[in-house]
NUDREN-620153 format. One line per 2 residues: number of its first residue (from 1); their letters; for each residue x, y, z of C-alpha. Coordinates in Angstrom, 3 decimals, m for minus. Example, Ala and Ser with C-alpha at 12.3 -4.5 7.8 and 13.67 -1.06 7.14 Angstrom:
1> AS> 12.300/m4.500/7.800  13.670/m1.060/7.140;
***
This chain:
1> XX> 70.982/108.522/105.768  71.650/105.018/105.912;
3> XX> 75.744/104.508/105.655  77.604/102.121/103.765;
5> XX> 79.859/101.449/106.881  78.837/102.563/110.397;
7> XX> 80.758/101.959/113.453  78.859/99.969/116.424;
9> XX> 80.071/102.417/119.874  78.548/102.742/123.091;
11> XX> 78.712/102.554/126.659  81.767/99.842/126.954;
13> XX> 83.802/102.083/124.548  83.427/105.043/126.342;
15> XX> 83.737/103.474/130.155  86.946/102.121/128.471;
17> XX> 88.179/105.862/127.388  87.220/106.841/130.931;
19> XX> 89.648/104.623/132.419  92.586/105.706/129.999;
21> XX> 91.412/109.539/130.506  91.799/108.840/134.558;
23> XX> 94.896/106.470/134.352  96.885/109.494/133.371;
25> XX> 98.583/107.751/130.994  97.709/108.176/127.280;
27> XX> 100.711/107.274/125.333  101.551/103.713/124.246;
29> XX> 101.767/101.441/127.164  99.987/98.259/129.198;
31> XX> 97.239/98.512/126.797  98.619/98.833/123.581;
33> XX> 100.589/95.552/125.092  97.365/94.071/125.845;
35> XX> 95.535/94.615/122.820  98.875/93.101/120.514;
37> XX> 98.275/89.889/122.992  94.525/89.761/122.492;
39> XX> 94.591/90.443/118.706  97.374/88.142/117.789;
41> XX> 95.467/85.355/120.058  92.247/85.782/117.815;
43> XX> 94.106/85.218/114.833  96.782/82.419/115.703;
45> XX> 99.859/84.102/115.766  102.092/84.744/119.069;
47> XX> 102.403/88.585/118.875  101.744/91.376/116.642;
49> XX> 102.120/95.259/116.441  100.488/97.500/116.732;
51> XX> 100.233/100.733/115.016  99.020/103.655/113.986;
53> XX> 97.370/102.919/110.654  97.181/100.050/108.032;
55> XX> 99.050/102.053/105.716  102.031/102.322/108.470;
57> XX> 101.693/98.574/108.497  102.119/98.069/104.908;
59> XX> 104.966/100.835/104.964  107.092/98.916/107.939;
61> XX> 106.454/95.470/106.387  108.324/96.478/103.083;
63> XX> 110.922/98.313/105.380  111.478/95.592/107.630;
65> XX> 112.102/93.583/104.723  114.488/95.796/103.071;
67> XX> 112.875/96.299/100.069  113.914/99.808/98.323;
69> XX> 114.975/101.284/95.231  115.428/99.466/92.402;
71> XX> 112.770/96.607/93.678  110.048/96.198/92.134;
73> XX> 106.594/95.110/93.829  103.746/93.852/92.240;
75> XX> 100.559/95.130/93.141  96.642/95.325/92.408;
77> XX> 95.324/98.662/91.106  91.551/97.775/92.630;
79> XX> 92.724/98.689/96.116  92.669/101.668/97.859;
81> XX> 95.693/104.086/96.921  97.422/103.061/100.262;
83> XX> 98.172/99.305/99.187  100.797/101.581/96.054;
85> XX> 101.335/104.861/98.398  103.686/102.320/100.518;
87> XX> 105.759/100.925/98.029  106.582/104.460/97.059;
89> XX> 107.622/105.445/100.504  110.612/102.645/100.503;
91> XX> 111.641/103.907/97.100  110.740/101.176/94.709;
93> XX> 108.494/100.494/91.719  104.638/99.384/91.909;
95> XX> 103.712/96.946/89.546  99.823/97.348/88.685;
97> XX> 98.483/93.924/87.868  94.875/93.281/86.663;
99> XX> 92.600/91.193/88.700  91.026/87.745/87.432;
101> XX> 87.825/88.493/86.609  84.420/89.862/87.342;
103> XX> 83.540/87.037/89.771  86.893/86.967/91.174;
105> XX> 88.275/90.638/91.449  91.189/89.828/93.179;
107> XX> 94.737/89.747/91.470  95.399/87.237/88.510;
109> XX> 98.449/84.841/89.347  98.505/84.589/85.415;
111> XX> 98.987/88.518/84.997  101.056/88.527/87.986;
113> XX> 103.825/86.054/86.184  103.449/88.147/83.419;
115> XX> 104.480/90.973/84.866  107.547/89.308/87.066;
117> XX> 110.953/90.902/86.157  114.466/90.022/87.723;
119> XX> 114.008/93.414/90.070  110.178/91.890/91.477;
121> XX> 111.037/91.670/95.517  107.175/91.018/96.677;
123> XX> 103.925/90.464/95.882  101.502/92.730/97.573;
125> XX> 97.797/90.592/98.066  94.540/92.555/98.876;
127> XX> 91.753/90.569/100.197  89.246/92.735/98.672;
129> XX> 85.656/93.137/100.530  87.103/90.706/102.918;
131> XX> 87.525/88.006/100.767  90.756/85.366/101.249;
133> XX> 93.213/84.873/97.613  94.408/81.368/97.194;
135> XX> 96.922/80.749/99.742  98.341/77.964/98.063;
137> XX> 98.184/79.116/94.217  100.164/82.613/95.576;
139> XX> 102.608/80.552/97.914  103.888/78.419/94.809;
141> XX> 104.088/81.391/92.610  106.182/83.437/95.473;
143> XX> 108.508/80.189/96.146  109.393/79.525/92.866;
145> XX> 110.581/83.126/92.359  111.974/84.063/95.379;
147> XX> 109.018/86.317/96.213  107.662/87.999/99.254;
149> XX> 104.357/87.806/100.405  102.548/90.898/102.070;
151> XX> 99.064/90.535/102.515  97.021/93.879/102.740;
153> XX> 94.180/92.911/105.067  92.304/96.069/106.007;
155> XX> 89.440/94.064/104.970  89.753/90.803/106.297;
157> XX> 90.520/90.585/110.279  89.382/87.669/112.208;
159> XX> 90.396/85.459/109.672  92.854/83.167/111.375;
161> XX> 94.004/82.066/107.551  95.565/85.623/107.539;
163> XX> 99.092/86.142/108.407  99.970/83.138/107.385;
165> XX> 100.304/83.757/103.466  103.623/84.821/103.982;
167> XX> 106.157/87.653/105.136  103.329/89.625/107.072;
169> XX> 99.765/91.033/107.507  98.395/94.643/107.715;
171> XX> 95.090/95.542/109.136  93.069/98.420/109.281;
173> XX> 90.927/99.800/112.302  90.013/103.030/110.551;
175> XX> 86.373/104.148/111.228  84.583/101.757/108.501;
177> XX> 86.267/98.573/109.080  84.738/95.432/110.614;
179> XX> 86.240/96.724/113.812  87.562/100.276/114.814;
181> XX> 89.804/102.203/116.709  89.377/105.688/114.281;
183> XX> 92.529/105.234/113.352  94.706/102.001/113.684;
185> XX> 96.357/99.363/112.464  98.360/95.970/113.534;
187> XX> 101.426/93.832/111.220  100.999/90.853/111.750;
189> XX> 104.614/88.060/111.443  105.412/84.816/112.356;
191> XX> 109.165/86.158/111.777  110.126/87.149/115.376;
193> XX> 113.027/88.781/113.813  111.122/90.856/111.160;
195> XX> 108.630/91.526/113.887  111.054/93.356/116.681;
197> XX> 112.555/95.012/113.375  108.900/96.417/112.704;
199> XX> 108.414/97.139/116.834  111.292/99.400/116.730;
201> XX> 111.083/100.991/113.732  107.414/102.300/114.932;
203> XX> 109.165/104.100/117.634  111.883/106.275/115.690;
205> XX> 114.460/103.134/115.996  114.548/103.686/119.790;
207> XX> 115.856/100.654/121.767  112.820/101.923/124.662;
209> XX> 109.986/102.909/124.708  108.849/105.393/127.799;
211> XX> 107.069/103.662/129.262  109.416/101.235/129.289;
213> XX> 112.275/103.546/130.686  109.741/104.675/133.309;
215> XX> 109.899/100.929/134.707  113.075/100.729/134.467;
217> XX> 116.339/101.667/136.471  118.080/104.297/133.693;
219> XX> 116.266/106.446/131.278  118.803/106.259/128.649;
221> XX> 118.050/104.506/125.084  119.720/104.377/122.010;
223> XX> 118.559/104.678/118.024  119.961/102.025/115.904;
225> XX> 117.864/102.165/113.179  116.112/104.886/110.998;
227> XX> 112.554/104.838/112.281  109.350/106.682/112.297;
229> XX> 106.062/107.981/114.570  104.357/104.979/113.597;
231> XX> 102.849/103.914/117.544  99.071/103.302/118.757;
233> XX> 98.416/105.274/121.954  96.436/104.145/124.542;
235> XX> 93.348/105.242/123.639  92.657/103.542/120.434;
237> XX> 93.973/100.161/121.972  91.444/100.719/124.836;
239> XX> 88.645/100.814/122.244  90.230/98.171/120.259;
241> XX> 89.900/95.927/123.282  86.036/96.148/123.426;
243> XX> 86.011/95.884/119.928  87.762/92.963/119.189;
245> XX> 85.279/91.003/121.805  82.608/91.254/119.366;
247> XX> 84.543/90.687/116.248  83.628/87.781/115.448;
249> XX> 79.905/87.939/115.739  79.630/91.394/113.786;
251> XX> 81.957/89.647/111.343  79.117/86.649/111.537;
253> XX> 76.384/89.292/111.210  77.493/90.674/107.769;
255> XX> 77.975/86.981/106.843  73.868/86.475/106.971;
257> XX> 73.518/89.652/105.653  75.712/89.137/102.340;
259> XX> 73.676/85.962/102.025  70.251/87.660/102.213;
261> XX> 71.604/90.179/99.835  72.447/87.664/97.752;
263> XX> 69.265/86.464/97.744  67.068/89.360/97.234;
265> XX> 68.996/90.804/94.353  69.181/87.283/92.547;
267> XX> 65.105/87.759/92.995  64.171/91.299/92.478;
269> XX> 67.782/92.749/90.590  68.362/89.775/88.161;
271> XX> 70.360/91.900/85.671  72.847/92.919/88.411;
273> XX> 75.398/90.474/89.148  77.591/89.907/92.387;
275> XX> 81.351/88.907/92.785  82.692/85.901/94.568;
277> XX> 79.469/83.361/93.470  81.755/79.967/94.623;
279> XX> 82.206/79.908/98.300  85.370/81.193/99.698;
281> XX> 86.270/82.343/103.153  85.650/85.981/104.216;
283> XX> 85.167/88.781/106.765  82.818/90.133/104.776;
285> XX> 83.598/93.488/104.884  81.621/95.295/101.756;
287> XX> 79.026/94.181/99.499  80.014/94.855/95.982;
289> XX> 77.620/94.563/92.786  78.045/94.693/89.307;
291> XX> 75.391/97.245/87.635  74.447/96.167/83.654;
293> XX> 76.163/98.121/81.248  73.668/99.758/80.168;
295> XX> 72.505/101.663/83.424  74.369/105.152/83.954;
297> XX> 75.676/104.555/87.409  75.599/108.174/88.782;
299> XX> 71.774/108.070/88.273  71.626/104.834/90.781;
301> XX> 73.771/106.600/92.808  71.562/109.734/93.095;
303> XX> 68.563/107.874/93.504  69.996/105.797/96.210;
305> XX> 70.930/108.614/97.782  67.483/110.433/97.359;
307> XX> 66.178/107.593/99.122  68.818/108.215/101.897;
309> XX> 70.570/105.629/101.121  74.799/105.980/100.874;
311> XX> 76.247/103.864/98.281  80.096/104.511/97.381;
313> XX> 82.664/102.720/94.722  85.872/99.905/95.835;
315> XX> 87.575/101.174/93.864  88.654/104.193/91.586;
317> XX> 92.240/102.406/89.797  95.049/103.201/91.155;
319> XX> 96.537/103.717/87.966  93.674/106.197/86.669;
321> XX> 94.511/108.528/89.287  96.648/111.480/88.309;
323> XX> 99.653/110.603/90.120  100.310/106.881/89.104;
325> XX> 98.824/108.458/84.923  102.097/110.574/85.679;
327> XX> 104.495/108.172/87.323  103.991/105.179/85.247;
329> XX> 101.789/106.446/81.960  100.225/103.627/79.867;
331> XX> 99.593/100.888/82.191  96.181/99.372/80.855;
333> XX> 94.378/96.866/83.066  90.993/95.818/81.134;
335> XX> 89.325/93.403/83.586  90.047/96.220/86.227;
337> XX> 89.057/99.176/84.180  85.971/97.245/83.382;
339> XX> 84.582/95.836/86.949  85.549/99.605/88.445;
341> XX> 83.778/101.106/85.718  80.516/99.054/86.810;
343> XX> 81.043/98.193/90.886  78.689/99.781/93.178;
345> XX> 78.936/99.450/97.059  75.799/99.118/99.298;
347> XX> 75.426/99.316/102.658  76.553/96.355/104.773;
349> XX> 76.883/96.634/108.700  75.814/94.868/112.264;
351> XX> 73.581/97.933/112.473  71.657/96.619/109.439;
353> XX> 68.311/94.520/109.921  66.623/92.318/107.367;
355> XX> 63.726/94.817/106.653  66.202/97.198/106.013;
357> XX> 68.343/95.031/103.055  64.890/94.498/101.959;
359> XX> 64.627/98.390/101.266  67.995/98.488/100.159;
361> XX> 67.186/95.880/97.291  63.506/97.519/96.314;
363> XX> 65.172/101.115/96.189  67.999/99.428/93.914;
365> XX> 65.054/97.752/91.669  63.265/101.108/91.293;
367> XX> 66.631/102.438/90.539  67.180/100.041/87.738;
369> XX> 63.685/100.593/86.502  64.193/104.520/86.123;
371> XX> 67.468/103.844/84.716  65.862/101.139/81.763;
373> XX> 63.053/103.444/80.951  65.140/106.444/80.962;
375> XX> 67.999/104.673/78.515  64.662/103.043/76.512;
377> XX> 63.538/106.492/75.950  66.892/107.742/74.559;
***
């Protein structure tokens, strides 16, 4: 089966779990340290933390900024339910906001003002399949009302544009991101403050961490903050060291793959259409298409798949699911509803050749062709 996402492991990884496995010392430490150092250096910044998911990141961001009940934070709904799960978990409101169109499915600044009230605290931004949202169009509409900036960006590391939007970053090393450490994640702040608030807090509010106290003279250590189990180990950070060496040329990999993509459906798929047509900067993490309305996508999906191909959908709303239908009943986003009710995701990896997107594109054309015929015939 050929995957959407596939991880790119091997010999370095392992040689690099060897040496944790034989240091004795699993827990985070020296290389949790070192990847922070080597990560933040790739993207710009002077430090960052690491932790143990994206969705930690996202949840100590809003913490460390004291955002809480009665706040309000607006939010897209094409995202993956962790972008709204974390606003939850500090007590305050999600505000779904549609995105601005088809060829832009990212969230509208237009709907986003719309949707301001005098409780909004922060904007949450999601650079969806890796693509970057205006910097400057989203910095003016924060300033003017006081806003916070958090930018989700599980799909968009070794940008250096990101982490610089605003309050902080999150990334995501979970198994299909552009780089992995299974599970994972780093905030990125140019806040010092805000980012030893976030260090601490990842640790249960300790003032030490053990390894820490084991270099030290005393092994005491206070809590002066509520805090949670939020830390990387040394494992994961190990990986995420090889990983991050080759970042940037996977990341250039799925760039001249998107663009052959491009290509071949334009030729072969005309009637399917692709977001993000201008140029704009990206990590390129998935390759979305639009299927015409008129194809029933379940039957490309089972054809795909027939052809061992994986295809998968970014994303189910947010405020479809059952949960958010029951917390906040009503909301109606139409550009969303619409592009999720169309978006497909193909594969798009290192892993991939050229003869292989070829496939990819013919097995989507023959896919299409059932699907005409089939709706012809009814």
């Amino acid at each position: 089966m050929l995957l959407v996402s596939a991880p790119v492991l091997g010999v370095p990884e392992k040689a690099a779990l060897s040496k944790v496995i034989d240091s004795g010392w699993l827990t985070m430490g020296e290389r949790v340290r070192a990847f922070e150092a080597a990560f933040a250096a790739v993207h710009g910044a002077d430090d960052c933390v690491a932790v143990s998911s994206c969705t930690a990141a996202l949840h100590l961001i809003l913490y460390g900024l004291g955002i809480g009940p009665g706040d309000e934070v607006l939010v897209p709904s094409l995202t993956f339910v962790a972008t709204a799960n974390a606003v939850l978990y500090v007590g305050a409101k999600p505000v779904f906001v549609d995105i601005e169109s088809d060829d832009v499915p990212l969230m509208s600044v237009a709907e986003a003002e719309a949707r301001c009230t005098s409780r909004t605290r922060a904007v949450i931004l999601v650079h969806f399949a890796g693509f970057l949202a205006n910097k400057e169009e989203w910095q003016t509409f924060a300033s003017v009302r006081g806003l916070y900036i958090i930018e989700d960006a599980a799909h968009a590391p070794g940008l250096k544009e990101v982490g610089t939007f605003g309050a902080g970053a999150a990334f995501s090393f979970y198994g299909n991101k552009n780089m992995t450490t299974a599970e994972g994640g780093v905030v990125i702040t140019r806040d010092p403050d805000l980012r030893e608030k976030i260090r601490q807090a990842r640790a249960h509010g300790m003032t030490t961490g053990t390894r820490q106290r084991l270099n030290s003279r005393t092994p005491q250590y206070d809590v002066t903050m509520l805090g949670f189990n939020y830390r990387m180990d040394e494992m994961r950070a190990a990986i995420g060291l090889v990983q991050l060496r080759n970042l940037q040329e996977w990341n250039e990999v799925r760039r001249i793959l998107v663009v052959l993509y491009r290509r071949l459906i334009a030729m072969r798929c005309p009637t399917i259409s692709m977001p993000f047509a201008e140029p704009r900067t990206s990590a390129y993490h998935i390759m979305p298409i639009l299927l015409p309305r008129y194809v029933n996508r379940q039957d490309v999906i089972d054809e795909l798949r027939a052809q061992g191909i994986q295809t998968t959908i970014h994303y189910p709303p947010v405020h479809q699911m059952t949960l958010y239908r029951e917390l906040f009943p009503g909301v109606h986003l139409p550009r969303t509803e619409s592009f999720a009710d169309r978006e497909l995701t193909i594969p798009l990896h290192p892993q991939i050749t050229s003869p292989v997107a070829e496939a990819v594109v013919d097995a989507l054309a023959s896919a299409l062709d059932s699907g005409s015929r089939a709706g012809t015939a009814a």
